[in-house]
Every structure is written in C-alpha cells, then in structure tokens.
N, CA and C atoms as a LAMMPS dump frame, in Angstrom:
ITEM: TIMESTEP
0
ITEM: NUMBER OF ATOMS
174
ITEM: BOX BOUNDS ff ff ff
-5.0000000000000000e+02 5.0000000000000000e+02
-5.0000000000000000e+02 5.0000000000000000e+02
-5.0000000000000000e+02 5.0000000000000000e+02
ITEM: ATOMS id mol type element x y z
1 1 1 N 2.447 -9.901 19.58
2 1 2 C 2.768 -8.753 18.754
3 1 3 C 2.259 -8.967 17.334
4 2 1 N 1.605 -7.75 17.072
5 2 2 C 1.106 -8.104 15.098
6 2 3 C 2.564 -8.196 14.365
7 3 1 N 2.727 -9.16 13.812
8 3 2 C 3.513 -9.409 12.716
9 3 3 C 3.475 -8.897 11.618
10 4 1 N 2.096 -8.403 10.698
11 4 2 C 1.656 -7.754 9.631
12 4 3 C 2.473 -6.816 9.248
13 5 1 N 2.913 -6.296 7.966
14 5 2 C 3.578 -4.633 7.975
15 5 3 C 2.185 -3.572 7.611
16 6 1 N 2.663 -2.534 8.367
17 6 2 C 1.765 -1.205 8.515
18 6 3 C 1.774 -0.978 7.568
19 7 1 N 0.207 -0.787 6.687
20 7 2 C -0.135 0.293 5.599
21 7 3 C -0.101 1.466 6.238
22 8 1 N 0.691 2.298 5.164
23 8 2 C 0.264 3.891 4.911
24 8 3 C -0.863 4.478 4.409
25 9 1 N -1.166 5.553 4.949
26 9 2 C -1.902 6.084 3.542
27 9 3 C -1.38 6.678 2.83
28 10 1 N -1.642 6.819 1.846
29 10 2 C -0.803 7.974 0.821
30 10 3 C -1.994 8.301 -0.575
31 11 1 N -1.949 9.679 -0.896
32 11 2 C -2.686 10.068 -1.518
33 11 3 C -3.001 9.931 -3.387
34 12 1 N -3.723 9.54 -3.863
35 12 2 C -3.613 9.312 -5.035
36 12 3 C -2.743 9.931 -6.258
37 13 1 N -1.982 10.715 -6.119
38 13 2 C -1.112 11.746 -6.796
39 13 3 C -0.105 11.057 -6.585
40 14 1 N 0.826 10.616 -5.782
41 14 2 C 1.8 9.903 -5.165
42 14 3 C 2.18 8.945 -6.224
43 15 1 N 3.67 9.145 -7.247
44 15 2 C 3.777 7.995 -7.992
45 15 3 C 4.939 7.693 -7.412
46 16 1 N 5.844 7.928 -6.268
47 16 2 C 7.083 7.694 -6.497
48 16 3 C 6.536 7.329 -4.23
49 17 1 N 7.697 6.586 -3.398
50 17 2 C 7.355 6.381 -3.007
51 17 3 C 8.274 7.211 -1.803
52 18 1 N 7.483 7.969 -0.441
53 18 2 C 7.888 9.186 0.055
54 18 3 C 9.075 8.91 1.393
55 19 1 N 9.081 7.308 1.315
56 19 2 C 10.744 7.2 2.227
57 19 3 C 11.674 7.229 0.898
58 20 1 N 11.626 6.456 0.16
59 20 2 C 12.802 5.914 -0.958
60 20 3 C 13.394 6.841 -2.483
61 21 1 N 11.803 7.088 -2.64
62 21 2 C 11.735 7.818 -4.195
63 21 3 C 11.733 7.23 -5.235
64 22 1 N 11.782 6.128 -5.187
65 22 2 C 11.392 4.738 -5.947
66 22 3 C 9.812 4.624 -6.259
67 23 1 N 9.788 4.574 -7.615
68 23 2 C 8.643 4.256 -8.528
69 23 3 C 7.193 3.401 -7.393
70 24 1 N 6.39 3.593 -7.06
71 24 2 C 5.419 2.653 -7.192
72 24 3 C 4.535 1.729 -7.86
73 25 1 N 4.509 0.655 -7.478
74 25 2 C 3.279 -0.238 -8.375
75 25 3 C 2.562 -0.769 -7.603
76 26 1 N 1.134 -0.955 -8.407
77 26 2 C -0.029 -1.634 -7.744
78 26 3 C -0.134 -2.871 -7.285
79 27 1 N -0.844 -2.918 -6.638
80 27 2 C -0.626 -4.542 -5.628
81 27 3 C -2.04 -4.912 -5.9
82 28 1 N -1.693 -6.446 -6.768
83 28 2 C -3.187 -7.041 -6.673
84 28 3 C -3.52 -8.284 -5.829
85 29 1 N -5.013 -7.504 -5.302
86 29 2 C -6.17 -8.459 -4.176
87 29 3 C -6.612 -8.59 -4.816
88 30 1 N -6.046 -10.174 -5.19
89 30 2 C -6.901 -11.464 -5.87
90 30 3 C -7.642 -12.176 -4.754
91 31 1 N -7.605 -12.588 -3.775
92 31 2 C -8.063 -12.745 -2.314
93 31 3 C -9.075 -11.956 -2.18
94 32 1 N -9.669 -11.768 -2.827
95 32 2 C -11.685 -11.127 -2.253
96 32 3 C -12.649 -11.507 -1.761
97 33 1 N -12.106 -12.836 -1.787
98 33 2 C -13.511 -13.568 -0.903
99 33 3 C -12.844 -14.096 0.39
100 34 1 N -11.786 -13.383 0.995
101 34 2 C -11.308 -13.413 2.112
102 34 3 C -11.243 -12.225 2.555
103 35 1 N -12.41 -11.674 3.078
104 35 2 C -12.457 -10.712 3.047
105 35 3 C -12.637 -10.11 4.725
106 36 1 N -11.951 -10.154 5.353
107 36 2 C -11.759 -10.526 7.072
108 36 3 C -11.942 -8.871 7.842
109 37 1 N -11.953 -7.866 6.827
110 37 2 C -12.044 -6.308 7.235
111 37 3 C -10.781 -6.261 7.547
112 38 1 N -9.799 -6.856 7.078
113 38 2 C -8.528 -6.284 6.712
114 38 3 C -8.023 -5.426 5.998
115 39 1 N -7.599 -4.277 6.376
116 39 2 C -7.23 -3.419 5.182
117 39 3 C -6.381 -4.355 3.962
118 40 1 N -6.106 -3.603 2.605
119 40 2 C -5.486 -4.649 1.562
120 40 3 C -4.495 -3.233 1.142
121 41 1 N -3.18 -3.494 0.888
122 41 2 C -2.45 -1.955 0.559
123 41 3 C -3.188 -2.324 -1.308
124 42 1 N -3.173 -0.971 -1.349
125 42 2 C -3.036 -0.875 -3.082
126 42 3 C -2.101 -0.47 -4.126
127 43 1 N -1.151 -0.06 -3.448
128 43 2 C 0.564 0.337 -4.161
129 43 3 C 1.189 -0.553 -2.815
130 44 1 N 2.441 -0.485 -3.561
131 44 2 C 4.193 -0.679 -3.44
132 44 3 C 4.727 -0.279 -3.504
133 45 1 N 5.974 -0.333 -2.722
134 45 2 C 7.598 0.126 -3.385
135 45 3 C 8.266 -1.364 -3.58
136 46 1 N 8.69 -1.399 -4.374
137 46 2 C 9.896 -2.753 -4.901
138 46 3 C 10.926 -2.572 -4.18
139 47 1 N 11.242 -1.243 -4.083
140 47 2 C 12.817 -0.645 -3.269
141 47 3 C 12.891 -0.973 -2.178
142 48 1 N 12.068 0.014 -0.967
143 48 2 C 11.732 -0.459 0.221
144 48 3 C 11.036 -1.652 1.184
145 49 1 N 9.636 -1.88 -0.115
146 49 2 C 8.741 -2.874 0.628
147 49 3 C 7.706 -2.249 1.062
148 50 1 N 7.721 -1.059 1.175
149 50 2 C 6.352 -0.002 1.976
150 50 3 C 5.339 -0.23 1.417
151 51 1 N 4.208 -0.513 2.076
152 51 2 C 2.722 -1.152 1.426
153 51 3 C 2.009 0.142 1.733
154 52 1 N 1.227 0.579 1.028
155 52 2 C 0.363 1.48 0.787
156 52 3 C -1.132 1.812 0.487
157 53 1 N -2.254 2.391 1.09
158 53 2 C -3.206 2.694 0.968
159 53 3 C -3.385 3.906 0.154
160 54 1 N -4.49 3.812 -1.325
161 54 2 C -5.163 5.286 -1.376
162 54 3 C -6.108 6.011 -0.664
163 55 1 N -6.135 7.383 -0.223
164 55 2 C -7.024 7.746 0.531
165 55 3 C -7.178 9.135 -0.164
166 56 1 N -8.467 9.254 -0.71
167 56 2 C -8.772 10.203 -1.504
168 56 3 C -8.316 11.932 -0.649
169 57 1 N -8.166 12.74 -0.383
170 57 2 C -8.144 13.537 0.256
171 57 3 C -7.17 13.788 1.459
172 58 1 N -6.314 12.644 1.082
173 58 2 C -4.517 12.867 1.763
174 58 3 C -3.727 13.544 1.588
C-alpha cells in the first residue's frame, strides 16, 4: 500500500484551506536534485496537514 499522503490540486486563488478553513502556507522543495517525477505539494494546511498542488485553471 502507498504510504505517501495524496496531493490535491487546488487552484491558485485558494488562500485558506477547503476541508478546514485554515490559512495556507507554502511548502519548500529544497530536494531538487531528487527529482524521481514525484509530484512535490506547494501549499499546506498547519490545521489539517492537507498537502497541496497549484494547478493553473482549477
């Protein structure tokens, strides 16, 4: 079984986060030269934990 947690996508407008309502912040990939074609989330929730993708046109 994947162990990983599921990125979302969620659309660039999105500041608050759409289970919780809790603020988002950015998640930094310092890890770039591990670069395995793993998706990398680019937001957070602190509240929940929900990892997140931007996807222009969500």
């Amino acid at each position: 079984m994947d162990s990983s947690p599921k990125i979302e996508p969620i659309s660039a407008f999105h500041k608050d986060c759409p289970h919780c309502g809790s603020s988002l912040f950015p998640v930094s990939n310092q890890t770039e030269e591990n670069n395995d074609g793993e998706e990398k989330p680019d937001k957070e929730c602190h509240c929940c934990g929900k990892k997140f993708i931007i996807l222009f046109g969500c």
